[in-house]
C-alpha positions in Angstrom: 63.0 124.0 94.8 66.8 125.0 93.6 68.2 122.2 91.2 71.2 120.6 93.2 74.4 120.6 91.0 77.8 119.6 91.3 78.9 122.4 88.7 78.1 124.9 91.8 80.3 122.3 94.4 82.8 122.7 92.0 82.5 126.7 91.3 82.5 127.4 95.0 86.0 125.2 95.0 87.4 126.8 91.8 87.0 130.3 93.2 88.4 129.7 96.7 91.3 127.8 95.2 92.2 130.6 92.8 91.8 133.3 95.4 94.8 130.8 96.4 96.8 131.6 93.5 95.8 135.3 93.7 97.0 135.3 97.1 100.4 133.2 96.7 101.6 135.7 94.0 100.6 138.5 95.6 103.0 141.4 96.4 104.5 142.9 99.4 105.4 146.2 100.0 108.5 146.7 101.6 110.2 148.6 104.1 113.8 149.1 103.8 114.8 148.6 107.1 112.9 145.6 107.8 112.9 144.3 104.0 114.8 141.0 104.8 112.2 140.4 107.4 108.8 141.1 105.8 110.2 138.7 103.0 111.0 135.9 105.1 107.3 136.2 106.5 106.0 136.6 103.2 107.9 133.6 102.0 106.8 131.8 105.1 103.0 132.2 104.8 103.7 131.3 100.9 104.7 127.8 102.1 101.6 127.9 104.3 99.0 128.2 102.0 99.3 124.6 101.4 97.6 123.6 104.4 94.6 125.5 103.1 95.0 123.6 99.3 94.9 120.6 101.0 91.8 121.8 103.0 89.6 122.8 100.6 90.4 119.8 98.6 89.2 117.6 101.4 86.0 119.4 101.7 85.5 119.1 97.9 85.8 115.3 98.0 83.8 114.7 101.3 80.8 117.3 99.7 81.1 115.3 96.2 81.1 111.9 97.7 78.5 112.6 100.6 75.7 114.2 98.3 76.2 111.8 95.7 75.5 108.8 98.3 72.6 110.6 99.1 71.4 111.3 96.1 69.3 114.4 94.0 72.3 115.8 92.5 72.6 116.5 88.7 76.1 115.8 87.1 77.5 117.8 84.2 76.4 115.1 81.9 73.0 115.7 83.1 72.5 112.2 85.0 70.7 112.8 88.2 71.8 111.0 90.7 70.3 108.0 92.5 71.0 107.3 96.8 73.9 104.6 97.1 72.8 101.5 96.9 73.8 100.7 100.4 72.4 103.9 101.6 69.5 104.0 103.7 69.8 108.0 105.4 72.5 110.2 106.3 72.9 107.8 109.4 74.6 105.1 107.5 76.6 107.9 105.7 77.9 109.0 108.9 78.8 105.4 109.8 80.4 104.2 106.8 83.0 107.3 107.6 83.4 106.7 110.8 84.5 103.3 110.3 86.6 103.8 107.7 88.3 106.6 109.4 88.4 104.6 112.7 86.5 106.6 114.2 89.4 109.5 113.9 89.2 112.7 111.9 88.3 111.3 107.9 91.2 112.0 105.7 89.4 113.1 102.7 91.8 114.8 100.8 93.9 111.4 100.9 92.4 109.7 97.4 92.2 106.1 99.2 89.9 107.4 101.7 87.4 108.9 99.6 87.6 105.9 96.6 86.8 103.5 99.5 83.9 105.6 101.0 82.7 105.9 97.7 83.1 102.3 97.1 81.3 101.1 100.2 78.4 103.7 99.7 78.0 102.2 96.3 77.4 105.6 94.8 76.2 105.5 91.5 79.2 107.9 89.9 81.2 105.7 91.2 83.0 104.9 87.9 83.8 108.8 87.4 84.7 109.8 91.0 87.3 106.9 91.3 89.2 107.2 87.8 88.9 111.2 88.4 90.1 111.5 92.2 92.0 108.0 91.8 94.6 109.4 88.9 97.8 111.0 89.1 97.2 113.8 92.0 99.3 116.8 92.8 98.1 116.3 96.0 100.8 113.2 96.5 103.5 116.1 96.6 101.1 119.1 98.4 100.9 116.7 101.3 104.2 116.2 101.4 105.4 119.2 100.9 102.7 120.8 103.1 103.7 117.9 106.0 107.7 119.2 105.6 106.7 122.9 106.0 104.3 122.0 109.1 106.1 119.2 111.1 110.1 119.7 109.8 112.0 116.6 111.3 114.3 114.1 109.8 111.0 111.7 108.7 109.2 114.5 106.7 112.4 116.3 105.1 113.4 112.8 103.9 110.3 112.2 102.2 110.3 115.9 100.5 114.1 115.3 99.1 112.8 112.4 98.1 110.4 113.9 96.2 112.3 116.3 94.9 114.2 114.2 93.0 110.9 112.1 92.0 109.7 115.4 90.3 113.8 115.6 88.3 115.0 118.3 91.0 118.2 117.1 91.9 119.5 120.1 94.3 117.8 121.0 98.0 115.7 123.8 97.7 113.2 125.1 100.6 109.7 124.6 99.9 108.6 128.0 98.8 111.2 128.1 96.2 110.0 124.7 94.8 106.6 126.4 95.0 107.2 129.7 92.8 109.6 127.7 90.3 108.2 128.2 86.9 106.8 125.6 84.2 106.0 125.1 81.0 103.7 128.2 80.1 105.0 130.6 82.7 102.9 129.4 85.6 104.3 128.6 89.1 104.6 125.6 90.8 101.8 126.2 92.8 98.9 127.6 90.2 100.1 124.7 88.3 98.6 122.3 90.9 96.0 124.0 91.5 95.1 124.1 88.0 95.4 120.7 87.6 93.1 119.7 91.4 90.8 121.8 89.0 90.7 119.2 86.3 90.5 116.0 88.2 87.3 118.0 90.0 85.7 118.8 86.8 86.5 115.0 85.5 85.2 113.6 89.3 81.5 115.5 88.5 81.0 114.6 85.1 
């Protein structure tokens, strides 16, 4: 039988995410009467790809939190993992998530969510999964900024202004443009938080 390891869980989410990055810096070529155009729906799908950050995020904390409830899997530290303590079988998995999701879609790529599913499965990482996924998270700003781009009303453009000037940006810019702003080290927004969901994974499965 195949050893079970989170190093894979996390490979399989450090590959998709920098096909991400691949894809967010990728070139268009353009055509010179429609230039203005193919840009704009360049620009657009740029701003998009947040939706699928905050995705595959999600599905790395619900796989990381689910298998180490139920046990089997080794951690890069070489532990193998124990079942919760409050876990009995994947049926009291499922019904510690529904209830803390109220019976509604779980919101796993919302740290509080997955800290207090962890918490009430009694996993036995639970020490490492909460400090890692329970840090400071560039997934407080992809949500809002992903939230903006998807559902632009008053409520949401507030809250990204808002955290524009949070992050020291003290002019209105449109989300893509926050996006592909450069850093220290001549990375873009973007692959920056993406590097650094990267980290907090490799810290969660240690």
């Amino acid at each position: 039988m195949p050893i079970k390891r989170f190093v894979d869980i996390y490979r399989r989410f450090e590959k998709r995410t920098n096909g991400l990055v691949n894809e967010f810096e990728d070139k268009i070529s353009i055509v010179d009467d429609y230039g203005e155009l193919f840009e704009k729906i360049h620009n657009d799908a740029r701003s998009f790809i947040l939706i699928r950050l905050q995705m595959l995020w999600g599905q790395f904390c619900r796989e990381l939190i689910i298998r180490s409830a139920l046990g089997g899997y080794h951690t890069v530290s070489g532990t193998v993992l124990k079942k919760g303590t409050s876990v009995n079988d994947w049926k009291s998995v499922q019904v510690a998530v529904q209830k803390r999701s109220n019976y509604g879609n779980p919101s796993w790529h919302i740290a509080n969510f997955s800290i207090d599913i962890a918490k009430n499965l009694r996993i036995q990482n639970y020490g490492e999964v909460s400090m890692a996924l329970g840090g400071i998270s560039p997934m407080d700003y992809v949500i809002v900024v992903r939230n903006y781009v998807v559902h632009p009303d008053e409520k949401t453009r507030t809250k990204y202004e808002n955290t524009l000037r949070a992050m020291g940006i003290m002019v209105k810019i449109a989300p893509v443009s926050l996006l592909r702003s450069r850093v220290a080290g001549g990375a873009n927004l973007f692959e920056q938080w993406v590097n650094e969901l990267q980290t907090l994974a490799v810290n969660a499965i240690r």
